[in-house]
N, C-alpha and C positions, 0 to 999 in steps of 0.2 A: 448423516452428512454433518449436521452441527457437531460431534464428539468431537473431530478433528480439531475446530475451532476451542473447543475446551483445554485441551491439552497445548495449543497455539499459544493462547492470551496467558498460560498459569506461568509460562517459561520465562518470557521474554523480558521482563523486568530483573531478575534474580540475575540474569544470566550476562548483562550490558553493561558494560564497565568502560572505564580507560584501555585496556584490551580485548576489546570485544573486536579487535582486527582479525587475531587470528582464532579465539575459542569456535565463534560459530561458524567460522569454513572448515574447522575438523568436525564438528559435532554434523555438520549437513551430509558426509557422506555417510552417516549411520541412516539416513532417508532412505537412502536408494536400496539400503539391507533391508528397513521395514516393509518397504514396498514390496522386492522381493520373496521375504517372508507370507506378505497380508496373501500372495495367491495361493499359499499352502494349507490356508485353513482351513479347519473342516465346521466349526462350530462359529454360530451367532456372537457369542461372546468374547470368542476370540476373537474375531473380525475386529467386533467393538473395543476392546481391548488394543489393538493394531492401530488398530485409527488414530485412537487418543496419542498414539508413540508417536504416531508420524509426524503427530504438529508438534508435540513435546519435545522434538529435534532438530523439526523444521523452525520454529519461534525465534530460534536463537538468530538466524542468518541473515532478515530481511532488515532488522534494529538494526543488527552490530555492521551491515554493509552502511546504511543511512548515513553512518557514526562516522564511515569508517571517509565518505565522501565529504561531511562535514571538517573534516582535517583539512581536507587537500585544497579544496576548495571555496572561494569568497563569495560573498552575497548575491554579485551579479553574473556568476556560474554555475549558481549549486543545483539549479532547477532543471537547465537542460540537463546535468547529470543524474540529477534525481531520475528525470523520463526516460533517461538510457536505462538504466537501472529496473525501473517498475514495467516497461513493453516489454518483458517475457510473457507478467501475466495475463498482458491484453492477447501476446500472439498465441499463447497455450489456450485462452479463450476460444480463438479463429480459429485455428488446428485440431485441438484435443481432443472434440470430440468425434470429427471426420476418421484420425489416426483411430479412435476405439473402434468405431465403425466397423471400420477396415478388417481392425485384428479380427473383430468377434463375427464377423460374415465369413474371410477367407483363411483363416490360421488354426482351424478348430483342429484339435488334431496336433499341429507341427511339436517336435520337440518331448511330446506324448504330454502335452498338456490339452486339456480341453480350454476353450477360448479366453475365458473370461482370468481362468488363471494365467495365460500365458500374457494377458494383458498385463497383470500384476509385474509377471516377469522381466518385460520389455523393458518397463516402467522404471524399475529399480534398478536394470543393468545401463538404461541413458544418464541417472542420475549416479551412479557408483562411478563409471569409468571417467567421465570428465573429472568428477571428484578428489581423484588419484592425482592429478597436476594442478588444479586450482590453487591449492594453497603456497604452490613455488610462482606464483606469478599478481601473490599480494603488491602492492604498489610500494611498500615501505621498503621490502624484502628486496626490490628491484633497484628502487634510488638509491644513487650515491650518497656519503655523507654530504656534503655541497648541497644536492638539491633538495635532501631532506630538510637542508637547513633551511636555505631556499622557500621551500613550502614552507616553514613552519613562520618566517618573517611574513610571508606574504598573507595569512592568516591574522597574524598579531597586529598588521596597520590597520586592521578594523578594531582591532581593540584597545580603545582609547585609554580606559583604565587598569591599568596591570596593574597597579597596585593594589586594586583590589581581589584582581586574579591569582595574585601571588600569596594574598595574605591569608585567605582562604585553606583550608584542607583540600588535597587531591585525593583522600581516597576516596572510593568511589560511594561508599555509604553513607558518606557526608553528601554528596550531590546526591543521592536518593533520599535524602530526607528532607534537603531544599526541595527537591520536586513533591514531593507528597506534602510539602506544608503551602505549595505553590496553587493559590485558587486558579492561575490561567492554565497549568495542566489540566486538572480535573473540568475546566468549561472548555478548553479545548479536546479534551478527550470525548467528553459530551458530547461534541457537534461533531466529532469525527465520527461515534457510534452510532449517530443518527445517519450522517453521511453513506458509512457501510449498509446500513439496512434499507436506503434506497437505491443503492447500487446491488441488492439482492439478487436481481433479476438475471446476472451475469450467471449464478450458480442453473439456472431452469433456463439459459438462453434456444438450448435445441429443442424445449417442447416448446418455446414461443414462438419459434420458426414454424413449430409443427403445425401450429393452430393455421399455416396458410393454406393447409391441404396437399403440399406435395408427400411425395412419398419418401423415405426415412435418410437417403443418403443423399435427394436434392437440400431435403433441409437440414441438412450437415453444413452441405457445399455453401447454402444459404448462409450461415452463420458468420464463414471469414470474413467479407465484403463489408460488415460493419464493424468488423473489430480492427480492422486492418486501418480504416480513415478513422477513428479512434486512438489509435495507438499513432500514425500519423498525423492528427490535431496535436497529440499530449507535447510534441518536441515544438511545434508552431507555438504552441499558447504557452509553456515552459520557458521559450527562448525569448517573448516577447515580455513575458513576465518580468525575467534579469534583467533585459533590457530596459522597463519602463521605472523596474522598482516597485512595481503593486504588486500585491497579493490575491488583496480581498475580492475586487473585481472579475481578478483572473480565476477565483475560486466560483463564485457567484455567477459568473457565464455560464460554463459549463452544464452548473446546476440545472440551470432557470431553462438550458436547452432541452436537457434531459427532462424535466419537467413537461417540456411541449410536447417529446416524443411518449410521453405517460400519458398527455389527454389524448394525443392523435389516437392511441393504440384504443383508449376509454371509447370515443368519439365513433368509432366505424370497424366493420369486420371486412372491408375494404384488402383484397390481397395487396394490391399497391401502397395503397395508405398504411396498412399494418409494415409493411416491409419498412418503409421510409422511414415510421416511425422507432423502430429499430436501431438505425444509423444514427437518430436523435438519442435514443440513450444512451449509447455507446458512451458519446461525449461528455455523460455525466463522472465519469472515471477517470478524466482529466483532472476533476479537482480536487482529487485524492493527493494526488502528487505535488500539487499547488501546496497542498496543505503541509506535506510531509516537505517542504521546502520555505514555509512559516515558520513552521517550526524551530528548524535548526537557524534562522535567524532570531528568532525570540530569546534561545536561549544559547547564544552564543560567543558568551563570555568566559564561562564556567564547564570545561570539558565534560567532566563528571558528573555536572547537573543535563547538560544537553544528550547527552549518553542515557540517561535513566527519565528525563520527558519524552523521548522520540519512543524508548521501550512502553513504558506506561500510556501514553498516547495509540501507539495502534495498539496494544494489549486492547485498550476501551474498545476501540473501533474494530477488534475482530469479537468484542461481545456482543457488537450490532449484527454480528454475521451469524453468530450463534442464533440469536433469537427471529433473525428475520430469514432463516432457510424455515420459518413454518406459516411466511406468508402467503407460499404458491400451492394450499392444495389443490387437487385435482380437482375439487367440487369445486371451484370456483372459477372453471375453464370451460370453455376454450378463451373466454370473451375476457377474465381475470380481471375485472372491473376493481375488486375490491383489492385485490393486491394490488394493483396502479394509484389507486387514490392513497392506501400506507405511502408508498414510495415519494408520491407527492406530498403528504404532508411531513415525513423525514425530512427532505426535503429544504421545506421552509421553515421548519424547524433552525435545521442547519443552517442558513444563510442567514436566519435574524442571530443566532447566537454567534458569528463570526463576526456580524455588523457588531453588534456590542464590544465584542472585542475588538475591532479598527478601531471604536470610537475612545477606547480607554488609551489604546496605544497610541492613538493621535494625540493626547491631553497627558499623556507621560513626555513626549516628545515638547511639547510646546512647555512642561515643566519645566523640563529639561534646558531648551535655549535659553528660558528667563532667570535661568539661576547661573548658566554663562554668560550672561551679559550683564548679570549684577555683579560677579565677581571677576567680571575681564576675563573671562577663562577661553581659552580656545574650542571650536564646534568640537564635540564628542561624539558618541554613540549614537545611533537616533533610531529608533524603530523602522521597520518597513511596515505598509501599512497595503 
């Protein structure tokens, strides 16, 4: 499972540019090939070899879309569209694993595949054929000149200083070198890789279902219900977020809920209380999005530089996914005590390392007014906090 995450995080930097619009919608229908391919294998290492492609292909698409929303949209929109954006992976959560279900009980056989390959198949034919028209219905591709420009004005009245924007280099290795020499990347990449590895549990959500004691396709069915008001919070606390102007908060909710749904689950082998708890973590995956919508305001002055932090930033955060699919083994089930309390203290990890950062960007900001007010200058830029 982790491989995939291997070849995810190596891509995703190299690959995010000022045109990361259109590279990674042609490079994502090569997925639905690998997909298709991975059911044809006959050998372990090929499989693994498979794996590693698929994220190697996939990396490029979830940055270079972030990037691609960061254009079009202002500080106090970018988060509901962020959530539009990110509820596939909550709904693929609810769904995907019912859909496997499905194939590998009644399809065994059809098309002269045996199951698990034909799961492969399916897999790679949903991804290939939408694939074939995505890229003629990019948002750039569609706009008029007018409204391109349109966007592009309505972008630049947050950015107070263009002179500095202008005097800068636009290619894009110059903005990956301000990010790489940037300490709040690499401390916000930190707390998102901590982030990831307590939202681990999302990768083992059907054997957590399982620990209730139903049988294999109640605790399928069981899964969507908490992915579903999950993935319905993330657009409620996204939109309130734009609307309030915080971040931090709106990150640190989530968490601290998900948090509760880890001792509930610690706390009691309770079918009730086990389930309930469930719908509490779900909520921790809200602030993923929060976060990916921090971001493109932090660094949203510099096209090239926010392009090459959003890449580098979840690259960190899918290294927490790497390492935390070896939280859940089996020996440590049904009851999974000791993975819950990892997840809890990722966790707090995460939210004291975010707090540090509000409290820096709060003390940049108030920098900021005093040295407008000593030189008469009109309000500028100001952090979101």
């Amino acid at each position: 499972m982790s491989i995939f995450y291997v070849g995810y995080l190596l891509t995703q930097a190299p690959s995010s540019h000022d045109e990361a619009i259109a590279v990674p919608l042609k490079l994502h229908g090569n997925m639905g090939l690998s997909h298709r391919v991975d059911g044809a294998v006959q050998t372990y290492h090929a499989a693994l070899m498979l794996r590693f492609l698929i994220g190697f292909v996939e990396a490029t698409f979830y940055p270079g879309a972030v990037f691609l929303l960061s254009r079009w949209y202002k500080h106090d929109e970018i988060g509901l569209r962020t959530a539009f954006l990110s509820c596939g992976a909550s709904v693929s959560n609810a769904f995907g694993a019912l859909f496997a279900s499905g194939i590998l009980g009644s399809l065994d056989g059809t098309l002269g595949f045996t199951a698990w390959r034909g799961r492969f198949d399916y897999r790679g034919r949903g991804v290939c054929n939408p694939d074939i028209t995505r890229f003629s219905f990019v948002a750039e591709r569609l706009a008029s000149p007018d409204e391109q420009i349109l966007a592009k004005q309505r972008i630049e009245e947050e950015v107070t200083s263009e002179n500095e924007h202008k005097s800068k280099p636009r290619e894009y290795y110059s903005g990956l070198a301000e990010a790489l020499t940037d300490w709040r990347v690499w401390w916000v990449g930190t707390a998102t890789s901590l982030m990831s590895a307590s939202m681990s549990f999302g990768m083992f959500f059907p054997t957590l279902s399982a620990t209730m004691g139903y049988n294999a396709t109640t605790s399928l069915l069981l899964c969507a219900p908490p992915w579903i008001l999950g993935t319905a919070s993330s657009f409620v606390v996204a939109r309130h977020s734009d609307a309030t102007g915080d971040r931090f908060w709106h990150i640190a909710g989530p968490l601290l809920v998900g948090i509760a749904g880890f001792i509930l689950a610690i706390s009691t082998m309770n079918t009730t209380m086990r389930y309930i708890s469930l719908f509490l973590m779900t909520q921790g995956s809200v602030a993923y999005v929060i976060t990916l919508t921090w971001i493109m305001n932090m660094f949203s002055r510099a096209q090239s530089k926010r392009a090459a932090a959003i890449a580098l930033i979840n690259s960190m955060g899918s290294a927490g996914a790497v390492v935390s699919s070896y939280f859940w083994p089996s020996s440590w089930g049904p009851s999974y005590v000791n993975s819950y309390m990892i997840c809890i203290l990722t966790s707090i990890i995460s939210i004291a390392m975010f707090w540090v950062l509000r409290m820096h960007l709060s003390r940049c900001n108030e920098a900021a007014e005093a040295e407008e007010k000593s030189l008469g200058l009109p309000k500028g830029l100001r952090y979101l906090l």
